[in-house]
C-alpha positions in Angstrom: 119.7 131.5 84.5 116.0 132.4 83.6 114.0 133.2 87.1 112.9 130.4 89.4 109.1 130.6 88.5 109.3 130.1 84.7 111.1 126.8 85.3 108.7 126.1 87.8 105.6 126.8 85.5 107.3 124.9 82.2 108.4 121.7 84.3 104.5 121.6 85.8 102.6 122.6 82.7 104.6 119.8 80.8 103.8 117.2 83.2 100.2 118.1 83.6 99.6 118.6 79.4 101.5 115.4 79.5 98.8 113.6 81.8 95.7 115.2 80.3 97.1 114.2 76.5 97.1 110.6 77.6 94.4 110.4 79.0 92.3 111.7 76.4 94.2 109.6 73.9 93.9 106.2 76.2 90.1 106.6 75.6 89.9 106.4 72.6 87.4 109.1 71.8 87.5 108.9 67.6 90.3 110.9 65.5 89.6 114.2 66.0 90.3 113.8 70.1 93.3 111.1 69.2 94.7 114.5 67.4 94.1 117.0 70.2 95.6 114.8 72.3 98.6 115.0 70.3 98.3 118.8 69.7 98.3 118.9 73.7 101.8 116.4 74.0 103.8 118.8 71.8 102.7 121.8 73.7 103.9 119.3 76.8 107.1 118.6 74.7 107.7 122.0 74.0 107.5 123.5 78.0 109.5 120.2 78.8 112.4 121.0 76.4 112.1 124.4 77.1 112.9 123.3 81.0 115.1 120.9 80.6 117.8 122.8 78.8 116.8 126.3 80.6 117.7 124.4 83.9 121.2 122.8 84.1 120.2 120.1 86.2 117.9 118.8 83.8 119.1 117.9 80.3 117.8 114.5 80.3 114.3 115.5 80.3 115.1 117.9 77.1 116.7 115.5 74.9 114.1 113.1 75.9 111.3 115.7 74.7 113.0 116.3 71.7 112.8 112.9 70.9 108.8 112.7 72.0 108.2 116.0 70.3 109.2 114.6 66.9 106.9 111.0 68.0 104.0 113.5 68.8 103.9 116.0 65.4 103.7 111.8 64.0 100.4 111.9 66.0 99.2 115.5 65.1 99.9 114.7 61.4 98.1 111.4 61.5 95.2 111.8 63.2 94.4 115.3 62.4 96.3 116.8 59.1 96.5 113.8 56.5 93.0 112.5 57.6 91.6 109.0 57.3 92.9 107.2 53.9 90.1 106.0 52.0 90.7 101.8 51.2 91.9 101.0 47.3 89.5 98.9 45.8 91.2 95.7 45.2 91.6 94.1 41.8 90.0 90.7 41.1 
């Protein structure tokens, strides 16, 4: 069983990444801070699957992060790797 701290410190830094990410991406600041936003929920993601399988009481939380980390590399791809698609000029 890892020590007492480190679960403390990835159980708290997920849930306080998790805030600040949905914040900044509930304003809706443009692409670029849509993306960090994302960048900052898998770091979240990761801390919160890293706790919720170190600690046996809570599982849950690590298969639900799993599941959200997977939904937030979606984000991180979208928003900052593949970049805006440029409209096909239709056909008359």
């Amino acid at each position: 069983m890892p020590a007492q701290w480190l679960l403390d410190t990835l159980q708290y830094y997920g849930a306080a990444a998790g805030a600040v990410a949905a914040l900044i991406v509930s304003l809706n600041l443009g692409r670029r801070w849509t993306g960090l936003g994302f960048v900052i929920f898998v770091t979240s993601s990761i801390a919160l699957i890293a706790w919720g399988f170190l600690d046996e009481n809570a599982e849950g939380i690590g298969v639900q992060n799993t599941i959200l980390f997977v939904i937030n590399c979606v984000g991180v791809w979208r928003y900052l790797i593949a970049g805006q698609r440029t409209p096909s000029p239709r056909k008359a």
